[in-house]
C-alpha positions as a Markdown table, in Angstrom:
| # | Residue | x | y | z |
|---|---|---|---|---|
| 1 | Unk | 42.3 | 23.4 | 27.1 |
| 2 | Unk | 43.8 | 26.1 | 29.6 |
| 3 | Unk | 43.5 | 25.0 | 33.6 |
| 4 | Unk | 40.5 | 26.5 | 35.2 |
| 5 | Unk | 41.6 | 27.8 | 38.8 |
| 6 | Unk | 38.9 | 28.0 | 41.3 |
| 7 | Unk | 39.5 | 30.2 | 44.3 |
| 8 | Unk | 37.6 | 31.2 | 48.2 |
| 9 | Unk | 38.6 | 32.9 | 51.3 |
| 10 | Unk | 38.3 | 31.1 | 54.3 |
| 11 | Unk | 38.5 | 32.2 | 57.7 |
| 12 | Unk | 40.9 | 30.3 | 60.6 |
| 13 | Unk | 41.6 | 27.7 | 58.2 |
| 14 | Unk | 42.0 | 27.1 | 54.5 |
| 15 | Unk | 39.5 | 26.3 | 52.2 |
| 16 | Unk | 39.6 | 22.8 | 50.8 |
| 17 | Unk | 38.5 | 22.2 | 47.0 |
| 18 | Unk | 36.7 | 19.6 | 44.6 |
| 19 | Unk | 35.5 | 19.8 | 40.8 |
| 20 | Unk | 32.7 | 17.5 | 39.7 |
| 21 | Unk | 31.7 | 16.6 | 36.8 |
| 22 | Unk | 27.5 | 16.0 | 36.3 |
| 23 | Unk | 27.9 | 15.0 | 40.3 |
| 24 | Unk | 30.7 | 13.1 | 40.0 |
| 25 | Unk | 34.4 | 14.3 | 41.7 |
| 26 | Unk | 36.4 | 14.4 | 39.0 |
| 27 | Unk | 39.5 | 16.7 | 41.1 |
| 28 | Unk | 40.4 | 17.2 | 44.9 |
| 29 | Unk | 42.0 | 20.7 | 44.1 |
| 30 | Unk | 41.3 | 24.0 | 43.3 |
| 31 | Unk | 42.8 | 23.8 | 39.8 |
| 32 | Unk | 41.2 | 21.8 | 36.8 |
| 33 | Unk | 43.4 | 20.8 | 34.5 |
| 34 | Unk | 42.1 | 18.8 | 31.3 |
| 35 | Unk | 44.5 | 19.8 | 28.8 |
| 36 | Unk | 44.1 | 18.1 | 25.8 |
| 37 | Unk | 40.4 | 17.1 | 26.3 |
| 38 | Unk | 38.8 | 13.8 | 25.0 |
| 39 | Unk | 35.0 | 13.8 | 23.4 |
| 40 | Unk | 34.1 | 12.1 | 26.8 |
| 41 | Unk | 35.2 | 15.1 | 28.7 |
| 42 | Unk | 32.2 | 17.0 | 27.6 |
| 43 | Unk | 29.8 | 18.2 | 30.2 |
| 44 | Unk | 28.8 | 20.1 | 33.1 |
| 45 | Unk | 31.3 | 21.4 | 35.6 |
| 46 | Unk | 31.4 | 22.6 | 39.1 |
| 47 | Unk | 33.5 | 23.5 | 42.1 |
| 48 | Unk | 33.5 | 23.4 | 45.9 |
| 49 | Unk | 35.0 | 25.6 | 48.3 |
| 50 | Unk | 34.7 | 24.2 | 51.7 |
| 51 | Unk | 35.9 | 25.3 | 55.2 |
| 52 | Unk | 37.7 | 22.7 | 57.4 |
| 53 | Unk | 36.6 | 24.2 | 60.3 |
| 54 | Unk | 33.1 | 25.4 | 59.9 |
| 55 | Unk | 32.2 | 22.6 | 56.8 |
| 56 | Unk | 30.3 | 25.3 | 55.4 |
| 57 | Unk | 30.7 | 25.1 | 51.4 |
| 58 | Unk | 30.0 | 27.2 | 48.7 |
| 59 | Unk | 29.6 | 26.1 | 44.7 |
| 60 | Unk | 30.4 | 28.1 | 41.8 |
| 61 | Unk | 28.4 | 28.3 | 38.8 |
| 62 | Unk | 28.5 | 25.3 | 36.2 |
| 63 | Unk | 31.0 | 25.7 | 33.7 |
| 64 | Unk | 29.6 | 24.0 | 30.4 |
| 65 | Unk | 32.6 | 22.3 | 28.3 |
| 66 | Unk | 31.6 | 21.2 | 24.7 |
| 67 | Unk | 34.1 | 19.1 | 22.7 |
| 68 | Unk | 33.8 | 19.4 | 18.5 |
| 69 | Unk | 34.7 | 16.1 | 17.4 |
| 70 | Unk | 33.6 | 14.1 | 14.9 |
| 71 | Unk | 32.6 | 12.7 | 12.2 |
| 72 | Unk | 33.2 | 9.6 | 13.6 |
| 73 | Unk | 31.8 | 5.6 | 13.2 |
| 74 | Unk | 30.1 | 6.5 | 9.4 |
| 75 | Unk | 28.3 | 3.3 | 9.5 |
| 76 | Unk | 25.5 | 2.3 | 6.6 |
| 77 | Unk | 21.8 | 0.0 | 7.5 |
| 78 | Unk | 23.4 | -2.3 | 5.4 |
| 79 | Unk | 26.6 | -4.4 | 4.7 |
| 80 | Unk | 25.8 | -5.2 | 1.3 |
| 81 | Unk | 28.2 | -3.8 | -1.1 |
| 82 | Unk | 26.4 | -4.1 | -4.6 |
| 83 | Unk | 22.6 | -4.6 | -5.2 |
| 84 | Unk | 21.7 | -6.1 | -8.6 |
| 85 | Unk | 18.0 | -5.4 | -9.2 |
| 86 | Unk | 15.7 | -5.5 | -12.2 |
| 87 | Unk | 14.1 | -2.2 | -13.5 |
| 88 | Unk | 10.7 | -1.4 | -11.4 |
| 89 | Unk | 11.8 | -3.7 | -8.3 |
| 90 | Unk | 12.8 | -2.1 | -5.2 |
| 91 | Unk | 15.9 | -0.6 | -3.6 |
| 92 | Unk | 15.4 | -0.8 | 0.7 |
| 93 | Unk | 16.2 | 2.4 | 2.1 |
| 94 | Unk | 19.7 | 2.9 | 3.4 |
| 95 | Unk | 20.3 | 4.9 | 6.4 |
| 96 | Unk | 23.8 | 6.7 | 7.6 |
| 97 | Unk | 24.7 | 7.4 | 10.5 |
| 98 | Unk | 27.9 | 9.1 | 12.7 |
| 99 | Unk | 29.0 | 10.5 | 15.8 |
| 100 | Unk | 29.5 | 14.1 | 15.8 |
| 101 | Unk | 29.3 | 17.1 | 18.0 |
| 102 | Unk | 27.2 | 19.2 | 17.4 |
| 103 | Unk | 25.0 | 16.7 | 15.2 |
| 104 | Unk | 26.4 | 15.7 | 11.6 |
| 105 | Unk | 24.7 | 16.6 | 8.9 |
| 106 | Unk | 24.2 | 13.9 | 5.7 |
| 107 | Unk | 24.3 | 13.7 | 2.4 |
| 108 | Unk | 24.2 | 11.1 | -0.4 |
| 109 | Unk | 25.5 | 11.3 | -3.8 |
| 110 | Unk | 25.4 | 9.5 | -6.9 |
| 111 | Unk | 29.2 | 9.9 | -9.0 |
| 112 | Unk | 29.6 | 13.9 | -7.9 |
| 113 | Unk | 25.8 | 14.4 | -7.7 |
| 114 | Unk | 24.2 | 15.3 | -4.4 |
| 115 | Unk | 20.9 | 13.7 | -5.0 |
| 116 | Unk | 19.4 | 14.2 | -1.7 |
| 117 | Unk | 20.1 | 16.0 | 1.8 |
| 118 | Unk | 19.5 | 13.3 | 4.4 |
| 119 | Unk | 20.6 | 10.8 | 6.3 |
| 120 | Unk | 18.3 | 7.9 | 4.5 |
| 121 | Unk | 18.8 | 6.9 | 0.7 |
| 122 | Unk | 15.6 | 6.5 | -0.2 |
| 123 | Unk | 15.2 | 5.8 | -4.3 |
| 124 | Unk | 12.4 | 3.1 | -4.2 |
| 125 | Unk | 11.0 | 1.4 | -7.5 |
| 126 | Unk | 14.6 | 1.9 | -9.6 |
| 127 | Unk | 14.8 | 2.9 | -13.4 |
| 128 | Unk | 17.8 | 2.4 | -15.1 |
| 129 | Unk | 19.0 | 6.2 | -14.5 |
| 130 | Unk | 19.1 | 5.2 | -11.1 |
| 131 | Unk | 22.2 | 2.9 | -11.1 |
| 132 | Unk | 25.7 | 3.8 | -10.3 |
| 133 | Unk | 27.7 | 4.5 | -7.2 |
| 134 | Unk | 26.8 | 5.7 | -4.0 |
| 135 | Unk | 28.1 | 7.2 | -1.3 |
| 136 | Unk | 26.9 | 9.2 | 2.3 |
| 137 | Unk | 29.2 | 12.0 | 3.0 |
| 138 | Unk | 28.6 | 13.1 | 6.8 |
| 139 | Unk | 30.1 | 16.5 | 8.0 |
| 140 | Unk | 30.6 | 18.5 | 11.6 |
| 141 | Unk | 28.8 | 21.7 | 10.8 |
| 142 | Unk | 30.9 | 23.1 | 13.4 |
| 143 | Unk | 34.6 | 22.4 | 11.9 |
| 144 | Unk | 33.2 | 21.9 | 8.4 |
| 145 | Unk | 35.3 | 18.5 | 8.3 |
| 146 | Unk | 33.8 | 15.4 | 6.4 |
| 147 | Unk | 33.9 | 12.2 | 5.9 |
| 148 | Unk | 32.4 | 9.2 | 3.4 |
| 149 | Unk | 31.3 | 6.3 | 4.2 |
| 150 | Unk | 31.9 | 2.8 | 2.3 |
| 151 | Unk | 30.2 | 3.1 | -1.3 |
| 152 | Unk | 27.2 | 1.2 | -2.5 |
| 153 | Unk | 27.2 | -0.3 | -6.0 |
| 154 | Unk | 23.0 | -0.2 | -7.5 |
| 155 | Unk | 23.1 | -2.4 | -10.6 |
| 156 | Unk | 20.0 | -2.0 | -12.3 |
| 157 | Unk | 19.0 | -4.6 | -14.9 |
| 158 | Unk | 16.8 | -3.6 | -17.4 |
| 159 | Unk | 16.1 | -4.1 | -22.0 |
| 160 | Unk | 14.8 | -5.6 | -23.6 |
| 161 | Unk | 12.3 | -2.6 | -24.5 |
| 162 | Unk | 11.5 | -3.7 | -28.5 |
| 163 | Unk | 13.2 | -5.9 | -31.2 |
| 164 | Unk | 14.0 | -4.2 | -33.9 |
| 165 | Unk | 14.2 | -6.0 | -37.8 |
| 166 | Unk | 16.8 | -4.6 | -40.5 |
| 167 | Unk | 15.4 | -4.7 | -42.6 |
| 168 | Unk | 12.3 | -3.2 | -41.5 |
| 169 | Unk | 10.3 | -5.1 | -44.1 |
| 170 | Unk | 7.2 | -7.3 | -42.8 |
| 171 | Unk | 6.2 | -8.7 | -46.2 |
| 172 | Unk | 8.4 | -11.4 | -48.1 |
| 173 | Unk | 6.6 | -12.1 | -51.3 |
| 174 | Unk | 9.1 | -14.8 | -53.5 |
| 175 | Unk | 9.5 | -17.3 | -55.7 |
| 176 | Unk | 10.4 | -21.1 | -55.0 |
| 177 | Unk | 14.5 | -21.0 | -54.8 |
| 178 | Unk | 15.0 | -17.1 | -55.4 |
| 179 | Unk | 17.4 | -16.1 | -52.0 |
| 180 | Unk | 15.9 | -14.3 | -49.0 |
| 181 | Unk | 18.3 | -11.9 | -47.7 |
| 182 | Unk | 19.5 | -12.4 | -44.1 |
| 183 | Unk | 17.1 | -10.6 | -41.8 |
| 184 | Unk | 19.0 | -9.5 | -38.0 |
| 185 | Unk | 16.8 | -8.8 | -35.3 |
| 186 | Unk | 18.8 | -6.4 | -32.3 |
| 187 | Unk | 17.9 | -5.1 | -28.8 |
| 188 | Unk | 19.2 | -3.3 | -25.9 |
| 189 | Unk | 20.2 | -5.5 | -22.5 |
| 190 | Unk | 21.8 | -4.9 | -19.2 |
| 191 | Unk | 24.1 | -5.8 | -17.9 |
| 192 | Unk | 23.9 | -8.7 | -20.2 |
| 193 | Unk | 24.0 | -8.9 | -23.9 |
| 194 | Unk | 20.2 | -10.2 | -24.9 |
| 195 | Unk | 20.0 | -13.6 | -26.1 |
| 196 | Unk | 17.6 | -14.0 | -29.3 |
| 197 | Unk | 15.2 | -16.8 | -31.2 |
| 198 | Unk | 13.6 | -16.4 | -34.1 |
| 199 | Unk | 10.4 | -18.7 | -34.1 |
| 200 | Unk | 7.9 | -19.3 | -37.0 |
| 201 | Unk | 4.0 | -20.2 | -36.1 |
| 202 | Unk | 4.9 | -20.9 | -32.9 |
| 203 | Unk | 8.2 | -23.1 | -33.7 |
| 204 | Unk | 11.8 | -22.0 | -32.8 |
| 205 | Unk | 13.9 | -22.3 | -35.8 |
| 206 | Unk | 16.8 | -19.9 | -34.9 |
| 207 | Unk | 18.8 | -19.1 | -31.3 |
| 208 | Unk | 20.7 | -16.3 | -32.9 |
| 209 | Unk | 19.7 | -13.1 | -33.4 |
| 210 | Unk | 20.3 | -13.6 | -37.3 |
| 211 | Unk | 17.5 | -15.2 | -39.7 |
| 212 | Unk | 19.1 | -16.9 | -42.9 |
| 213 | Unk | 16.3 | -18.3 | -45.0 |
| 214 | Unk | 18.8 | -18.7 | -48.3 |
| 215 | Unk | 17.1 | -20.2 | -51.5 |
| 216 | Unk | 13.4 | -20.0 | -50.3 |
| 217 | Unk | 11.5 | -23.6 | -50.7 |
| 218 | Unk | 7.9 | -24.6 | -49.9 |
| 219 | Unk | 8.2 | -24.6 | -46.3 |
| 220 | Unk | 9.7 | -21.4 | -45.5 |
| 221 | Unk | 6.0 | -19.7 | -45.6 |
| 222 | Unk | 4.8 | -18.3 | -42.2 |
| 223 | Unk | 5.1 | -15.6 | -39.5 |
| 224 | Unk | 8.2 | -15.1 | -38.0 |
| 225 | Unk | 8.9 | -13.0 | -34.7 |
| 226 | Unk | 11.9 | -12.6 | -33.3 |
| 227 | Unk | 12.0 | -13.0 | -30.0 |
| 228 | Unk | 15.2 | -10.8 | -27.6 |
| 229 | Unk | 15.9 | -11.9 | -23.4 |
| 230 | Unk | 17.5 | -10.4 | -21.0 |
| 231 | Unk | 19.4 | -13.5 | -19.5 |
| 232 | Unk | 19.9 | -11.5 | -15.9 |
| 233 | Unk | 15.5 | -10.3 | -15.2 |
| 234 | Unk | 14.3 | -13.3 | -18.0 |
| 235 | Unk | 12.3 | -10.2 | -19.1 |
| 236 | Unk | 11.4 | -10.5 | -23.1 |
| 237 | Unk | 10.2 | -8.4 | -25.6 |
| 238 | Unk | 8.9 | -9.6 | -29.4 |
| 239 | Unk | 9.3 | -8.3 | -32.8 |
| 240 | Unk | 6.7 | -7.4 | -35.3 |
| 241 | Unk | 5.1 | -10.3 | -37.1 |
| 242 | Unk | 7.1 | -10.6 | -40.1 |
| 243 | Unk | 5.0 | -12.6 | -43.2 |
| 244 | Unk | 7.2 | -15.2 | -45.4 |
| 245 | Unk | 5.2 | -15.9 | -48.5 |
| 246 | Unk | 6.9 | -18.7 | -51.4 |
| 247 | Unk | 5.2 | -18.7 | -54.9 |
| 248 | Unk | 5.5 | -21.7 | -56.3 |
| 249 | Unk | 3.2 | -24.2 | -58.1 |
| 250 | Unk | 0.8 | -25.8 | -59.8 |
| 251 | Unk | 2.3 | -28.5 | -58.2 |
| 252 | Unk | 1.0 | -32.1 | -57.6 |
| 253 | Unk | -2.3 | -31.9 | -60.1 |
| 254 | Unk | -4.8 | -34.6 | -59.2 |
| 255 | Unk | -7.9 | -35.8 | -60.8 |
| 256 | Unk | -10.6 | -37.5 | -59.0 |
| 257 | Unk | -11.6 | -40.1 | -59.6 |
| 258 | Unk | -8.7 | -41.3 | -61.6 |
| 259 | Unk | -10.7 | -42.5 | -64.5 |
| 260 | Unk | -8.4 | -41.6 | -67.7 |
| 261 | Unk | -11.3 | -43.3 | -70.0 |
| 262 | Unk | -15.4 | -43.0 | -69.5 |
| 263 | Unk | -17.5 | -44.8 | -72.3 |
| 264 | Unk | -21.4 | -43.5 | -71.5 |
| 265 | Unk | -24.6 | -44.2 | -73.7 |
| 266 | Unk | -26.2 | -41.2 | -74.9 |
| 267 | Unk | -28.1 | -40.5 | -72.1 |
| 268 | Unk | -26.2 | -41.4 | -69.2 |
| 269 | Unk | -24.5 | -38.9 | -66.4 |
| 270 | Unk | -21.0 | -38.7 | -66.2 |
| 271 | Unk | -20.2 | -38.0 | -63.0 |
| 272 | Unk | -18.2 | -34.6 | -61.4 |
| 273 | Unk | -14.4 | -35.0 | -62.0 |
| 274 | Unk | -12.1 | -32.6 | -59.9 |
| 275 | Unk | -9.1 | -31.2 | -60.5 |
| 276 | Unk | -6.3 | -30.2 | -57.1 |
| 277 | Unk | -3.6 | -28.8 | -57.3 |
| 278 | Unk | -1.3 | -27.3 | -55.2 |
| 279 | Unk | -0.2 | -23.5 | -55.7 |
| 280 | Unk | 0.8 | -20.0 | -53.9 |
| 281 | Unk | -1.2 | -18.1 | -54.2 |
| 282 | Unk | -4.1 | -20.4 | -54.7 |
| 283 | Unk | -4.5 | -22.4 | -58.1 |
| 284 | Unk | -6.7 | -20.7 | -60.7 |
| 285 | Unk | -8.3 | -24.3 | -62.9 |
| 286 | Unk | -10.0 | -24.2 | -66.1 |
| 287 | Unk | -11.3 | -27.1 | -67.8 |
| 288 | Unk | -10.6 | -27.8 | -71.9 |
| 289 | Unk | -12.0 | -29.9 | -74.4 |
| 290 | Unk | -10.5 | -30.2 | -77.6 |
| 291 | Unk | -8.4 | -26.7 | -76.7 |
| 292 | Unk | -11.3 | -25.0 | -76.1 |
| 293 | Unk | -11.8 | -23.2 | -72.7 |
| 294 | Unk | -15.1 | -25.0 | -71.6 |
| 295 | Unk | -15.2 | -23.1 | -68.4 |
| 296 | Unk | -13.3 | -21.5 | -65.5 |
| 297 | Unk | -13.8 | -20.0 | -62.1 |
């Protein structure tokens, strides 16, 4: 910055000088010399002519001196570098701040996206769009220079929405020992993989995301659901009931009572005699004498 020379006339004896600075003396001559100037020499400047003899003193006008500086001290609300949150919870806002003259001007971005204008990040209840990497650039309107601040890593956790089966099919209908194809069960997780369990009536009978019956049997009927987790939020989502259904029987025919011989006068009652048997779908029973059909449901 060029001196500033300050000059007076005074009569019988020369005039002696100060500069001040917002009241304070800040030079005991009539030149003010800065050169190169400091944000903290910004302010409001005067001089003082003043004859020896007489004491009588005179002031000029205030000379206003503005330093541009800046940005400088980008400093964030927070010192955490990476937030990890599940979809739906909330992100605190962030604020930015700088020194700058005249006043910085803020904005946040997202990658290369400006996503808002201000000094405060403010994004709320978080959706999985919302992660990725951000960042406050600040900037002296004046000199157009900028600077960023540290970046902030937002890590949103979110899946599973649905299971999914492949195949799609939510009927098994199969005979005792024919093979049941593999049925897989997916879903979408992050930042995690999901884990999966396949449970039938309420009982887990897989931890993988794969169901492999094989050679159906007896026991294999019931309704399955797959089951996917994210392992990070714990948040779950089921599959469609799928229905297991094994043909099979007559099996285990029973007669009761177990009377194989009944000797009866003329006259007397024989007693009901039922026949159980076990079958999928239910047994149809019939009852013959002789090979003749004497009756059936």
């Amino acid at each position: 910055m060029p001196d500033i020379t300050c000059s007076a006339t005074c009569y019988f004896k020369t005039c002696s000088f100060s500069w001040t600075k917002s009241g304070t003396e800040v030079s005991n001559s009539g030149v003010l010399s800065l050169g190169s100037v400091h944000k903290n020499e910004a302010g409001y400047y005067m001089c003082t002519a003043m004859n020896q003899g007489s004491l009588v003193n005179v002031s000029s006008g205030i000379i206003v001196v503005e330093i541009v500086y800046g940005p400088d001290n980008i400093t964030l609300s927070t010192v955490i570098k990476t937030y990890t949150l599940n979809e739906g919870q909330t992100l605190n806002d962030i604020t930015c701040s700088a020194k700058c003259f005249p006043e910085c001007t803020y904005s946040w971005k997202r990658g290369n996206t400006v996503i808002t204008n201000n000094y405060e990040l403010s994004v709320g209840s978080v959706k999985k769009g919302d992660a990725g990497i951000y960042e406050c650039a600040v900037r002296n309107p004046k000199t157009g220079h900028m600077l960023n601040s540290q970046t902030v890593e937002l890590i949103v956790r979110y899946g599973p929405d649905t299971a999914i089966l492949s195949p799609s099919t939510l009927y098994y209908s199969t005979t005792e020992g024919s093979i049941i194809s593999t049925i897989t069960c997916s879903a979408t997780c992050y930042p995690s993989s999901c884990s999966f369990s396949w449970s039938k009536s309420g009982t887990e009978v897989s931890s993988s995301n794969v169901l492999s019956l094989g050679y159906a049997q007896t026991n294999d009927t019931g309704n399955y659901v797959c089951i996917a987790k994210n392992p990070g939020s714990l948040t779950n989502a089921s599959s469609a009931i799928m229905v297991v259904e094994i043909l099979y029987g007559p099996t285990n025919i029973n007669l009761s009572p177990v009377n194989r011989s009944y000797t009866l006068n003329e006259g007397q009652t024989l007693h009901n005699i039922t026949c159980s048997a076990k079958c999928v779908p239910e047994c149809i029973f019939s009852w013959k004498r002789s090979n003749n059909v004497m009756n059936q449901p």
